[in-house]
C-alpha positions as CSV (number, residue, x, y, z in Angstrom):
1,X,104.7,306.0,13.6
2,X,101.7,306.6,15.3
3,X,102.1,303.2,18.0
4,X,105.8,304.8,18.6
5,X,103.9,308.5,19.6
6,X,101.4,306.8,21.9
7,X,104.4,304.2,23.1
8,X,106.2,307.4,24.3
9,X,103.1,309.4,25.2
10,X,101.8,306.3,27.8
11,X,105.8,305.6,29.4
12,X,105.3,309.7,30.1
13,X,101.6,309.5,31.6
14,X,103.4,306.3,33.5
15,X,105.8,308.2,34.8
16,X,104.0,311.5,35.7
17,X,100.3,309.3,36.9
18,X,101.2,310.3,40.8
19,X,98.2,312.5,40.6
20,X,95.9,310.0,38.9
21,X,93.5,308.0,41.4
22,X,94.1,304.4,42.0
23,X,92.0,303.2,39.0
24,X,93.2,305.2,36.1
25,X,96.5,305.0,37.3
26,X,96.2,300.8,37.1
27,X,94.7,300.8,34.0
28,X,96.8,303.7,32.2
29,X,99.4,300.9,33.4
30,X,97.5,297.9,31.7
31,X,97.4,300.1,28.7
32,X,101.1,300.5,28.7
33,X,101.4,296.8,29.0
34,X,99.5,296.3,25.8
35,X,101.5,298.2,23.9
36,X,105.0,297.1,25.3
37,X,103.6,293.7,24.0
38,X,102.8,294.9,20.5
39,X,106.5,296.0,20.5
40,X,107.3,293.0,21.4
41,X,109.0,294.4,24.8
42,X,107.3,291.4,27.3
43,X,109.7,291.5,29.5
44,X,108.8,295.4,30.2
45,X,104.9,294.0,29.8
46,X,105.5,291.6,33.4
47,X,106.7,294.6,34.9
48,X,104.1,297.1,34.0
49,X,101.4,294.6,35.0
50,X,102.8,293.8,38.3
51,X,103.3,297.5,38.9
52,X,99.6,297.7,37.9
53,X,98.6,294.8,40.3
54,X,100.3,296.4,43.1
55,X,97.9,299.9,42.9
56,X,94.8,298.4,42.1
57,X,92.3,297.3,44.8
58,X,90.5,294.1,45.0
59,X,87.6,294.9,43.5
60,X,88.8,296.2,40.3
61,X,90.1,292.6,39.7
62,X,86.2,291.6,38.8
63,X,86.8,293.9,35.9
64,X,90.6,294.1,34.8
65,X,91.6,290.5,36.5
66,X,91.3,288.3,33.5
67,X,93.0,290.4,31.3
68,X,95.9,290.8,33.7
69,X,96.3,287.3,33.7
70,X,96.1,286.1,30.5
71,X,98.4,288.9,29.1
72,X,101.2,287.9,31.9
73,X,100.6,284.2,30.5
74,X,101.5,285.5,27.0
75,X,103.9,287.2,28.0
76,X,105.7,284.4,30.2
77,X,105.1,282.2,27.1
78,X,107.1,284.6,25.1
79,X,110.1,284.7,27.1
80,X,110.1,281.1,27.1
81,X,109.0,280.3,31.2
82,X,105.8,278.0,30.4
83,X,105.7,277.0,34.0
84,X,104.5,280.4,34.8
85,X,102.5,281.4,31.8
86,X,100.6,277.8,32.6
87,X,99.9,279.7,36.5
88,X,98.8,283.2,34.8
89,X,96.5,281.3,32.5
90,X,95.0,279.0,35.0
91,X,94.5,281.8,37.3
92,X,92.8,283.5,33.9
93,X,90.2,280.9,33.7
94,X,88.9,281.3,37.6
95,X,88.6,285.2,37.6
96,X,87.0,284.9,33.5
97,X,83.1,286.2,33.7
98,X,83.0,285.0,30.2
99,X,84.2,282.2,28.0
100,X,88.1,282.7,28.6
101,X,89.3,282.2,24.5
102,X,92.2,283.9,25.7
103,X,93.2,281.9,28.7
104,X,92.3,278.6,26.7
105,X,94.1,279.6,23.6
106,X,96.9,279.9,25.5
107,X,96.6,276.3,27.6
108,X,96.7,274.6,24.5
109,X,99.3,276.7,22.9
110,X,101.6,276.3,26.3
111,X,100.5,271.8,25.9
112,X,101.3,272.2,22.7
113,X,104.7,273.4,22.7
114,X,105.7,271.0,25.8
115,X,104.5,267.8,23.5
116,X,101.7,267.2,26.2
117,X,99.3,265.4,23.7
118,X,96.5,265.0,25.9
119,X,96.4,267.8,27.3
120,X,96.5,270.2,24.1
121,X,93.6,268.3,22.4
122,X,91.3,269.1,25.6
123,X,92.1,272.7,25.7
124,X,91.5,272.6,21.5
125,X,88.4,271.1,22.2
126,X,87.4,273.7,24.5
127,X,88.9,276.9,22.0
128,X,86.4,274.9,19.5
129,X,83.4,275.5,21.7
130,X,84.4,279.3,21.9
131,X,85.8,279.6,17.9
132,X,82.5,281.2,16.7
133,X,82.3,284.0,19.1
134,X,86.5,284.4,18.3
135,X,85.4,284.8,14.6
136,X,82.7,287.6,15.3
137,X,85.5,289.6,17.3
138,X,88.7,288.6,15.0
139,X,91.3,290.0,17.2
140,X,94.0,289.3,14.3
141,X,96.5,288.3,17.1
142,X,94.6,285.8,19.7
143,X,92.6,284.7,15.6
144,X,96.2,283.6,14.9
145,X,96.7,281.7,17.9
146,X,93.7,279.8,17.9
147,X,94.3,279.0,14.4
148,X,97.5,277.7,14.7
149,X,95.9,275.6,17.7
150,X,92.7,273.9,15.9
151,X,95.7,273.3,13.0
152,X,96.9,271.0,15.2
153,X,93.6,269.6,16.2
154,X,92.8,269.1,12.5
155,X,96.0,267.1,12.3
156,X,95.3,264.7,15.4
157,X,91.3,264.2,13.4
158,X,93.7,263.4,10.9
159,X,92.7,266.0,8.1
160,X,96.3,267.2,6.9
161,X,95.0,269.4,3.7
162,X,92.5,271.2,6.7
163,X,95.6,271.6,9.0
164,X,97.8,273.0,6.2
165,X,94.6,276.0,5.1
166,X,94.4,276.5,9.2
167,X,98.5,276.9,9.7
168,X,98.6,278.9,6.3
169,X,96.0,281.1,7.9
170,X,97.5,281.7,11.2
171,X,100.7,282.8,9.4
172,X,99.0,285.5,7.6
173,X,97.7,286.6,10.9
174,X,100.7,286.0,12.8
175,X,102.2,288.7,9.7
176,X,99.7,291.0,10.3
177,X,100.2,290.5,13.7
178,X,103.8,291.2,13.8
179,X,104.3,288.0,15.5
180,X,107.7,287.6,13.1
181,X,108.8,284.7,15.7
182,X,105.5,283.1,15.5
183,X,105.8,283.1,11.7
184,X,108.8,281.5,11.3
185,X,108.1,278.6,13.8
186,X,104.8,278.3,11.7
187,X,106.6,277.9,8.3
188,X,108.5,275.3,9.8
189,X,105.0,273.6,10.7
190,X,103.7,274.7,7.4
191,X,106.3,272.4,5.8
192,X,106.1,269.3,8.2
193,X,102.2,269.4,7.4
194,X,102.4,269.7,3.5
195,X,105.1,266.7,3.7
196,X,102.5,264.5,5.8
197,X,99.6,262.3,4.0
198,X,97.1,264.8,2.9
199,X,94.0,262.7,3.4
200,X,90.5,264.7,3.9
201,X,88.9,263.2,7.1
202,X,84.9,263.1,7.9
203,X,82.7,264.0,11.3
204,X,80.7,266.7,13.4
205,X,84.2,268.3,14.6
206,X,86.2,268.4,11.0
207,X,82.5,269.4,9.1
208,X,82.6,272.6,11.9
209,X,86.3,273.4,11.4
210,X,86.0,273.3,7.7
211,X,83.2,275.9,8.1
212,X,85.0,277.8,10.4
213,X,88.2,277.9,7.8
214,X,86.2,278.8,5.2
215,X,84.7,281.5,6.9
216,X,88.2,283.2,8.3
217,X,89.5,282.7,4.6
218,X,86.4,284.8,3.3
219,X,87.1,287.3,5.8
220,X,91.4,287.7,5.1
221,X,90.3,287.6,1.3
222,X,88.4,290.7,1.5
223,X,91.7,292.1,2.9
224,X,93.3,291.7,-0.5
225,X,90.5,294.2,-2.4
226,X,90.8,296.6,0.1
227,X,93.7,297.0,2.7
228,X,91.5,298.4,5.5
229,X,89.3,296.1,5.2
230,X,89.4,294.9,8.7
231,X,89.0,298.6,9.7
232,X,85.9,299.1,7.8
233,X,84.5,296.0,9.4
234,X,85.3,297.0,13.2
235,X,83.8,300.5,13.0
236,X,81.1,299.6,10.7
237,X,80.2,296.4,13.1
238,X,80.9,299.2,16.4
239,X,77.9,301.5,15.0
240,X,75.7,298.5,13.6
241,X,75.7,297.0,17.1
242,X,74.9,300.1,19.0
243,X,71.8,300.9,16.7
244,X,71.1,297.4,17.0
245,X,71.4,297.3,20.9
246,X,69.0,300.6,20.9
247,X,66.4,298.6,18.6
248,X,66.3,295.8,21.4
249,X,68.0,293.3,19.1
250,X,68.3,289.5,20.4
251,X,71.7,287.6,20.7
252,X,70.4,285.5,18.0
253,X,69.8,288.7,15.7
254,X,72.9,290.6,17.1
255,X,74.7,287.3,15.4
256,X,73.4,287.5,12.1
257,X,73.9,291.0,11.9
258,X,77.8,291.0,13.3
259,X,78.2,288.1,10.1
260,X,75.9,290.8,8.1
261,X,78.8,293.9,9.1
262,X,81.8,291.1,8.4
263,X,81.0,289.0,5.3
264,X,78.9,291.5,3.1
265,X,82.0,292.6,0.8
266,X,83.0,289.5,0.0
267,X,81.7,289.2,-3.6
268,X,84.4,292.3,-4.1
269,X,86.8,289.9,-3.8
270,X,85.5,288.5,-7.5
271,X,84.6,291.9,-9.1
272,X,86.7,294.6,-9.0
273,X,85.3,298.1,-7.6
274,X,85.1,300.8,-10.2
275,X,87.0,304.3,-9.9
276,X,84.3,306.7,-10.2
277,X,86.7,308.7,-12.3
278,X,86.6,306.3,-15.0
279,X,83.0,306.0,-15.8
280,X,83.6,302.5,-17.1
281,X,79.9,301.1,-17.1
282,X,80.7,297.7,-17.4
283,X,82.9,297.5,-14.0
284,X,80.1,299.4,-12.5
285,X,78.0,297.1,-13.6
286,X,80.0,294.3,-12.5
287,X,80.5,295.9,-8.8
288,X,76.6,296.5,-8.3
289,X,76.3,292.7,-8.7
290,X,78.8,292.6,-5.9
291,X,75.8,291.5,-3.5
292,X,74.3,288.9,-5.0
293,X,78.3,287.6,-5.8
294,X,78.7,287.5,-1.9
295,X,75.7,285.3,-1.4
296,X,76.4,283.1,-3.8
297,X,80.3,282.3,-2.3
298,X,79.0,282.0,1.4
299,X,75.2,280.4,0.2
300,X,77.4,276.0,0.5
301,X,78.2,277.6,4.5
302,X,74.6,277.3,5.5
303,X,74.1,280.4,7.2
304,X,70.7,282.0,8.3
305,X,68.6,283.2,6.2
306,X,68.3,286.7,7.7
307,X,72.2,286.6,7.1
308,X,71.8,286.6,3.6
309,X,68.9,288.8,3.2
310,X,71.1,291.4,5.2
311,X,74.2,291.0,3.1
312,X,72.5,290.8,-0.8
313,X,70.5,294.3,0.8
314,X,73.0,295.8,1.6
315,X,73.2,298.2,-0.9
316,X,69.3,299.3,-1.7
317,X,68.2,302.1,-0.6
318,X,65.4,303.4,1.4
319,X,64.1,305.6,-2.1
320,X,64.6,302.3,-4.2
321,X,67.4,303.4,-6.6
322,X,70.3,301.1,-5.0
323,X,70.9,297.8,-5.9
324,X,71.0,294.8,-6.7
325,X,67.3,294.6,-6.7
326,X,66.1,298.3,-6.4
327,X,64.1,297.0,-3.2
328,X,62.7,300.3,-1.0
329,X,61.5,301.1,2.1
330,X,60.8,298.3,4.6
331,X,61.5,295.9,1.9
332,X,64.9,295.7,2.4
333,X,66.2,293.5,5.3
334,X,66.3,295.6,8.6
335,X,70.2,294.2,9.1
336,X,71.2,296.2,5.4
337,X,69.1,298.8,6.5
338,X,71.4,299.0,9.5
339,X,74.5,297.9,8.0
340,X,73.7,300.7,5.4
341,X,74.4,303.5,8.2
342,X,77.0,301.9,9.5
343,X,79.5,301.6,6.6
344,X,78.2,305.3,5.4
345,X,80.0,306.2,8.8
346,X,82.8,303.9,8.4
347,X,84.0,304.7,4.9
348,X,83.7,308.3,5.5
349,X,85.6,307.5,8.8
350,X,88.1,305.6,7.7
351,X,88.7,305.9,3.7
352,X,88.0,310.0,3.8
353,X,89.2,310.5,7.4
354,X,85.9,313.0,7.7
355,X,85.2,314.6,11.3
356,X,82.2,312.9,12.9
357,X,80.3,315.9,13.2
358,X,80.8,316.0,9.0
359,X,79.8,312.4,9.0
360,X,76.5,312.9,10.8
361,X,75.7,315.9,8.5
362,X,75.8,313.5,5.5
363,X,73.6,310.8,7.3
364,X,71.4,313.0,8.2
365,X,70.7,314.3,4.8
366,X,70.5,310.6,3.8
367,X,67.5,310.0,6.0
368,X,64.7,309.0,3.6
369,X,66.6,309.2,0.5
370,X,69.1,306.4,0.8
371,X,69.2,305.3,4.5
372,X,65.9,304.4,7.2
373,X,65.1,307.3,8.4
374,X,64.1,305.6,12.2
375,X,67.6,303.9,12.2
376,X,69.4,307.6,11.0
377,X,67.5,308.8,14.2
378,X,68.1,305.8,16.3
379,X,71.6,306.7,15.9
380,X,71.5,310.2,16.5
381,X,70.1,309.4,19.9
382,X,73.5,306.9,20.6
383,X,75.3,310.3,20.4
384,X,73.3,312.4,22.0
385,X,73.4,310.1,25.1
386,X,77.1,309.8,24.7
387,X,77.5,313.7,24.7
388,X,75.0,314.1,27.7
389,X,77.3,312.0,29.4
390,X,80.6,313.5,28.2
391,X,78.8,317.2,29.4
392,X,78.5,315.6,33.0
């Protein structure tokens, strides 16, 4: 309901942007592009984007150029014209000022469906380079393409019961996605796979997918505990990483702590969360050892150990009555500490629908009881820059 009241909201901004300058009125156009292609509408994408190509000047290209192009490539693909998706895409990869997932996604996707062997296993190799940073964003639609692509690449290595978990995983995105066309070519592949010789293969590249598939299945189980799971995790990781950013965190640390914001439920997935209703002390007892349950399931993946402090912390609190080790103070990992504040914010966000202002009163009254009282104030400073700047 609510994509169909913005749908019709942005074709009447569209239509009415006369008064708009140059720039808004190019990227209120890109923005109507984006959602014609959720719809499904490409053909109405192309035209949006060439409309917004034709107002913009060249130097708003550095920032809205790559995006242009690689959403015309998809969109080309759609309609069937890989000729000129393969253009939009290339063109994608000169104007990229970072790795261009996107525009290599959709190479190999475009090979791929054209039979061009060669040429699909370099852009997979290149999408594998990049499949890390693609798992810390998880945009569920361009997650389901490159899934679907390193399936294939997992069949060429020759590791059929990898490829079948890869392809089974890019349906469920492709569903989530709305991709229904997608799915249904996907089944089809689904089948061919399961029929084939389902030998496990050995190396760098198939130890490093199997990783990577492990990881993305953590991630999609936590979906089946709790629905907005995925919602949770992109607000919660949105605040973590501006406190973080405000703390002077490292790329290295800004890592751990975006696995921290996206893995740390997963031990829900094997305990069930208690209605507080019910006052059932065995499931809350169960659900505090939720923690320790989610380091345990990720502990064979190998990741950091600041990863795992962060996630089995990340329900203490600062006045040690949290659990599941009652730790206090500067004790407990910094990246709980943060993640803390951050899903205190995204829960009431997105579970109670609270008004930020409502939000910040209850952090705030948190500070030194359950949550780091420097990170509470570090975050109170993000806003107040962000309303100093609104007031301008």
């Amino acid at each position: 309901m609510y994509r169909d009241i913005a749908f019709r909201e942005a074709h009447e901004l569209a239509r009415n942007s006369s008064l708009l300058s140059i720039q808004r009125r190019g990227i209120l156009l890109i923005n109507l592009a984006g959602l014609e292609m959720s719809n499904g509408l490409y053909e109405a994408t192309i035209e949006s984007l060439q409309r917004a190509m034709a107002v913009l000047l060249p130097d708003h290209f550095v920032h809205y150029g790559y995006a242009l192009s690689t959403n015309l490539g998809i969109s080309y693909l759609e309609l069937g014209q890989r000729d000129a998706a393969r253009d939009w895409f290339e063109k994608a990869l000169i104007v990229a000022t970072g790795h261009p997932i996107h525009a290599v996604n959709g190479l190999a996707h475009t090979a791929m469906l054209e039979g061009r062997s060669d040429e699909m296993r370099h852009w997979s190799h290149e999408a594998f380079t990049a499949m890390w940073d693609s798992l810390m964003s998880f945009e569920t639609e361009e997650m389901a393409h490159l899934t679907e692509v390193l399936g294939h690449m997992a069949l060429h290595l020759g590791d059929g019961r990898l490829a079948v978990r890869l392809f089974d995983q890019a349906q469920n995105l492709c569903g989530h996605s709305g991709l229904w066309n997608r799915w249904r070519r996907l089944n089809r592949t689904l089948v061919m796979a399961e029929a084939m010789d389902t030998k496990t293969a050995t190396g760098a590249v198939i130890g490093e997918l199997g990783r990577f598939t492990v990881l993305l299945e953590c991630m999609l189980a936590q979906e089946l505990v709790l629905p907005r799971a995925s919602k949770l995790a992109d607000i919660r990781l949105f605040i973590a990483r501006r406190i973080a950013e405000a703390m002077g965190f490292g790329p290295d640390q800004m890592t751990a702590l975006t696995y921290v914001c996206r893995l740390a439920d997963l031990g829900l997935s094997a305990v069930s969360e208690p209605e507080p209703e019910t006052g059932n002390a065995r499931m809350a007892k169960m659900h505090s050892q939720h923690p320790a349950m989610s380091v345990r399931l990720l502990d064979r993946l190998g990741l950091p150990d600041l990863v795992l402090a962060g996630i089995r912390d990340h329900h203490e609190r600062w006045d040690g009555q949290g659990f599941p080790d009652g730790k206090s103070g500067t004790s407990i990992s910094l990246l709980g500490r943060i993640f803390a504040i951050s899903d205190m914010y995204a829960r009431q966000a997105i579970v109670h629908g609270a008004p930020h202002s409502a939000i910040m009163h209850d952090i705030e009254n948190e500070a030194g009881k359950a949550l780091d009282p420097s990170c509470v104030a570090g975050l109170q400073e993000i806003f107040r820059r962000v309303e100093c700047q609104c007031g301008r």
